[in-house]
C-alpha positions as CSV (number, residue, x, y, z in Angstrom):
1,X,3.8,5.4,-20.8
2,X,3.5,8.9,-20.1
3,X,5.4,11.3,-18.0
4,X,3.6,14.7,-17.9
5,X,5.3,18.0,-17.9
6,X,6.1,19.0,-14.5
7,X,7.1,15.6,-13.0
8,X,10.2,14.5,-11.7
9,X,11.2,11.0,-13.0
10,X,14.6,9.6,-12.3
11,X,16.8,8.2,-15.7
12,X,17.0,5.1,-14.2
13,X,13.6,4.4,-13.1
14,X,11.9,1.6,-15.1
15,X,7.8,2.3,-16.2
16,X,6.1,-0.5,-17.7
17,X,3.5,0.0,-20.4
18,X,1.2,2.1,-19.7
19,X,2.5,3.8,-16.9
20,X,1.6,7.4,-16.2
21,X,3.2,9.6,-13.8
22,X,1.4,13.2,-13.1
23,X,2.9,16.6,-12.6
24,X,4.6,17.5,-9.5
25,X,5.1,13.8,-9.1
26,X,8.6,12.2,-7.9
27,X,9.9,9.0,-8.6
28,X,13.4,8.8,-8.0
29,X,16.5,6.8,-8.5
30,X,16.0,3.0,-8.7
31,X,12.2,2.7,-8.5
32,X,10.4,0.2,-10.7
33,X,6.9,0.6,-12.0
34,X,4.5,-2.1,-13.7
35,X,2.5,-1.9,-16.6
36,X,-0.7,0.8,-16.0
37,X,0.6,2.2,-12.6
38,X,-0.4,5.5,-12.1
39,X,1.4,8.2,-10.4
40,X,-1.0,11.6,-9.1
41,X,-0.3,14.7,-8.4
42,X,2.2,15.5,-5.8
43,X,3.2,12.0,-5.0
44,X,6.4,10.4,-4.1
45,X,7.9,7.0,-4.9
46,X,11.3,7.0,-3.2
47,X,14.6,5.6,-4.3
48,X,14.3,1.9,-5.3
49,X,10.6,1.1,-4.9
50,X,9.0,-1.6,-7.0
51,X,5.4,-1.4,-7.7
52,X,3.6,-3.9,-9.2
53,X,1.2,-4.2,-12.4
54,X,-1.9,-1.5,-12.2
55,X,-0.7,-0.1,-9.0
56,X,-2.8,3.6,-8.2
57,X,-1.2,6.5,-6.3
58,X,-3.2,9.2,-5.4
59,X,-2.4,12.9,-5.1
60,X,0.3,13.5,-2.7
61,X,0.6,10.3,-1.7
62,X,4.2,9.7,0.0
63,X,6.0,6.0,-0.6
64,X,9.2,5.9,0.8
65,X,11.9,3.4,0.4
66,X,11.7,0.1,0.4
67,X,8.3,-0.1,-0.1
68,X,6.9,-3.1,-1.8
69,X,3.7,-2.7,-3.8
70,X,2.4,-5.6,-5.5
71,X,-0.2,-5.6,-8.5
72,X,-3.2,-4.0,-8.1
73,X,-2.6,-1.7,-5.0
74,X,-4.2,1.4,-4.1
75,X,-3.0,3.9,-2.0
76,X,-5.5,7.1,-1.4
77,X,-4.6,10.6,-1.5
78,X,-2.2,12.1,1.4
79,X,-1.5,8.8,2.5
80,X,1.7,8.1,4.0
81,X,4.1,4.6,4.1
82,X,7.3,5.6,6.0
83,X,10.6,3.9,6.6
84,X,11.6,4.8,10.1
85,X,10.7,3.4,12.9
86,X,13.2,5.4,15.6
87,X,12.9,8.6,13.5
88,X,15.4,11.9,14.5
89,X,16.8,14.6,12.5
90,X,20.4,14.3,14.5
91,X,22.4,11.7,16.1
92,X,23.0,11.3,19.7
93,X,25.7,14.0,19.8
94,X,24.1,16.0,17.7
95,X,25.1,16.0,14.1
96,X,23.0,16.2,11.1
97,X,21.9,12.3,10.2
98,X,22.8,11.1,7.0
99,X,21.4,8.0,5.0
100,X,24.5,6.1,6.6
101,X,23.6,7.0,9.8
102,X,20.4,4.9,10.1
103,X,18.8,1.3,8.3
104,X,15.3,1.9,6.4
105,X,12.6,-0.5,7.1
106,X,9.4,-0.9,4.7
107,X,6.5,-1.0,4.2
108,X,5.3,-4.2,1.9
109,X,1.5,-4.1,0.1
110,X,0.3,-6.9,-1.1
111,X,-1.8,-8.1,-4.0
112,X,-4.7,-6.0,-4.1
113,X,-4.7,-4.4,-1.0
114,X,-6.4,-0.5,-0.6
115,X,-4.7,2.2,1.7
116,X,-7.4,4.9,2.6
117,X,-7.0,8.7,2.7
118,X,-4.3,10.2,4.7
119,X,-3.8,6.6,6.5
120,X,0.1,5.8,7.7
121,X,1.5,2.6,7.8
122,X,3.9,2.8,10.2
123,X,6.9,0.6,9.1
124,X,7.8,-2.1,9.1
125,X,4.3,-3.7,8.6
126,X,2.4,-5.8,5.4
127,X,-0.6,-5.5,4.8
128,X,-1.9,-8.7,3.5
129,X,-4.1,-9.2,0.4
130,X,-7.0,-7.6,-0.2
131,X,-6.9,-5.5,3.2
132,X,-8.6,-2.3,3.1
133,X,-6.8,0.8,5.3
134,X,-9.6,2.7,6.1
135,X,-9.0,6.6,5.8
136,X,-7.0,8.3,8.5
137,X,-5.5,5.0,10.4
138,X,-2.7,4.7,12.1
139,X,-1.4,1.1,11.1
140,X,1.4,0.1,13.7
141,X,0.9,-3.9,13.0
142,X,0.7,-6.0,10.5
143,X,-3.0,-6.5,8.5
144,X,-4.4,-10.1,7.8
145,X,-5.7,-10.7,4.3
146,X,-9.6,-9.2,3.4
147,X,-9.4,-7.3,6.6
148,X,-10.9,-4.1,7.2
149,X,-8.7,-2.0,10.1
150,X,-9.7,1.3,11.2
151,X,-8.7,4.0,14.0
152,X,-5.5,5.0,15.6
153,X,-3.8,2.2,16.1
154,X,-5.5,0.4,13.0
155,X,-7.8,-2.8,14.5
156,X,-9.8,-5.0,12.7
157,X,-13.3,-4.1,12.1
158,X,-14.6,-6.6,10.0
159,X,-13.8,-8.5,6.6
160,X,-14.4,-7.5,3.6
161,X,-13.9,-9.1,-0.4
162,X,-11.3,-9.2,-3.7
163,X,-14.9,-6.3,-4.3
164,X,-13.8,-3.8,-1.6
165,X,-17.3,-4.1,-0.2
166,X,-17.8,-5.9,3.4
167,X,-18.8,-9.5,3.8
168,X,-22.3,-11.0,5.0
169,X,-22.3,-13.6,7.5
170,X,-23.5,-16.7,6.2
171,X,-22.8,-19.4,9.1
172,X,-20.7,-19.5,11.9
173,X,-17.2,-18.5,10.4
174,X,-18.7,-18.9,6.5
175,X,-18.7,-15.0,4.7
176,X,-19.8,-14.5,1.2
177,X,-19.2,-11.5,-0.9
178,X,-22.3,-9.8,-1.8
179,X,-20.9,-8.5,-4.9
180,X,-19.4,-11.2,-6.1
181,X,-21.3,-14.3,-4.6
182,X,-17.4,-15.4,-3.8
183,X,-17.1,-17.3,0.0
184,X,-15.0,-17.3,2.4
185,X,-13.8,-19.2,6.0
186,X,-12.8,-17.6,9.1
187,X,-10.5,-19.8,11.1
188,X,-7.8,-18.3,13.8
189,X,-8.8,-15.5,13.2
190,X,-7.5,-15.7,9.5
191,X,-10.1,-15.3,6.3
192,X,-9.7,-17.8,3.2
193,X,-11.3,-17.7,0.2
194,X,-13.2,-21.2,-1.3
195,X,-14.7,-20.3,-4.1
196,X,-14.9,-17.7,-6.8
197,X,-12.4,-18.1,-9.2
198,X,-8.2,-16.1,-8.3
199,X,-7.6,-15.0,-4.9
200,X,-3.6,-13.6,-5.9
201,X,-0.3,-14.2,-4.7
């Protein structure tokens, strides 16, 4: 693992093997980071966040607590996964809030899922397996596996593959990767995968 100068790791926090956290980076108290995650620039990975194996933050990209990241996640630069869904700075009569003061609700990632440039995910949502965030959403609900959402609030645009890339329609609710020749059916408005070898948790 490596820590370049300039970051700000907590003692506590566990990196796997790997693991490299840029500088002007935060990771505090608590958080727990898999083998090959990589921290950028500027980011923030608040108190008790776990990320999973070969997780990607880019530069400036905010993760607050308790965000969930499972392997393989990618989260683009400026993007934002908050904790608050009745945010204010005060209480009713007008006193500083404190951590007691409110409950935090996450965000939760799962297995190779990508979060686009400056995109929020407004919690508490999940974004299902291999979603894709595009850049600048607003997501307010939560994202079925291999979907593509887009726009302010995030709705789904179309499907796309384990490859990133959007599916080809093949027959009435059958999708195939054009990457990866892997399939797929549609049903309720739910994607499965049938073929192509590990799909994740």
């Amino acid at each position: 693992m490596t820590v370049h100068e300039g970051a700000e790791v907590a003692a506590d926090v566990a990196l796997g093997p790997g693991a490299v956290v840029w500088p002007l980076a935060q990771v505090r108290e608590g958080a727990r980071l898999g083998a090959g995650c990589i921290v950028g620039r500027g980011a923030y990975v608040g108190t008790g966040v776990t990320m999973g194996d070969n997780c990607k933050l880019q530069n400036y990209a905010l993760v607050y607590e308790p965000a969930v990241l499972e392997d393989g996640v990618f989260v683009g630069p400026a993007a934002v996964l908050t904790n608050d869904f009745y945010p204010r700075a005060i209480t009713p009569d007008g006193t500083l809030k404190r951590g007691a003061d409110w409950e935090a609700v996450g965000v939760t990632v799962r297995h190779g899922a990508s979060i686009g440039a400056r995109a929020v995910c407004v919690a508490p949502v999940t974004i299902g397996r291999w979603a894709l965030v595009a850049a600048g959403s607003v997501v307010t609900r939560d994202v079925a596996d291999f979907s593509l959402v887009a726009g302010s609030p995030a709705r789904h645009v179309r499907w796309v593959g384990r490859a990133g890339v959007p599916l080809e329609q093949v027959t009435d609710g059958t999708w195939q990767c054009p990457v990866t020749g892997e399939q797929f059916q549609e049903a309720g408005g739910l994607l499965a995968q049938l073929s192509g070898g590990e799909t994740g948790e």
